[in-house]
C-alpha positions in Angstrom: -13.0 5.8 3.1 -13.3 7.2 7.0 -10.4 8.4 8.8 -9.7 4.8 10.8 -9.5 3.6 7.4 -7.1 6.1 5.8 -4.8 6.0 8.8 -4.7 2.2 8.4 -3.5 2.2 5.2 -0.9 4.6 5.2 0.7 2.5 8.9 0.3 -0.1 6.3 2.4 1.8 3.7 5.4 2.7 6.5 5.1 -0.7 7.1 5.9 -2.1 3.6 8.6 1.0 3.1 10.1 0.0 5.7 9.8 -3.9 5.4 10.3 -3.9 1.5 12.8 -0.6 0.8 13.1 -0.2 -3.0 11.2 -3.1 -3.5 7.8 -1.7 -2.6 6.7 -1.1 -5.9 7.2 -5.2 -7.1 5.5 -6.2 -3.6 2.8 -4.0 -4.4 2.4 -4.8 -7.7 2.4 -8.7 -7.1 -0.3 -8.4 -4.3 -2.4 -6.2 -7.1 -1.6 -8.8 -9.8 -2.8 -11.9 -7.1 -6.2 -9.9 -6.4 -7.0 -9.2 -9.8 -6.4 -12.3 -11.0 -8.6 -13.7 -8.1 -11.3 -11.3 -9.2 -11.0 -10.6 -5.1 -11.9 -6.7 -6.1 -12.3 -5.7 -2.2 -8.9 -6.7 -1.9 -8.4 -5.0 -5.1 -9.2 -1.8 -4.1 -7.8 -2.3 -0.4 -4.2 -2.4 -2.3 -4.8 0.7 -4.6 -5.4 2.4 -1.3 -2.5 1.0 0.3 -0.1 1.4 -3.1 -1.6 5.5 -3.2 -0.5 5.8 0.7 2.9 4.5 -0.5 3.1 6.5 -3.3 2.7 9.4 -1.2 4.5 8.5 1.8 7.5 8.2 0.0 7.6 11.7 -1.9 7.1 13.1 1.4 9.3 11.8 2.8 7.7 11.2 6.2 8.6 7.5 6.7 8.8 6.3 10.3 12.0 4.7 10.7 
């Protein structure tokens, strides 16, 4: 993964924090559950990345509000 990459997903991540709240986790989990059973791994893996970025946006605490 390059840095453009990276950076992309963790915007993505304040997006869905910020979009979602406390109900990150089930929107993540739903777009995971969608690509896998779609057997769509690129998206697969695009939304581990993303769901990671979340996971660690939030105990950092450095959303964007």
């Amino acid at each position: 993964m390059n840095r453009d990459e990276e950076a992309k997903a963790y915007q993505t991540a304040r997006e869905l924090i910020a979009t979602h709240g406390d109900g990150v986790a089930a929107f993540l989990q739903a777009k995971i559950d969608e690509f896998t059973t779609a057997k769509d791994y690129e998206q697969l893996a695009t939304w581990f990345v993303i769901r990671n970025a979340v996971a660690l946006t939030m105990t950092s605490g450095t959303t964007l509000q």
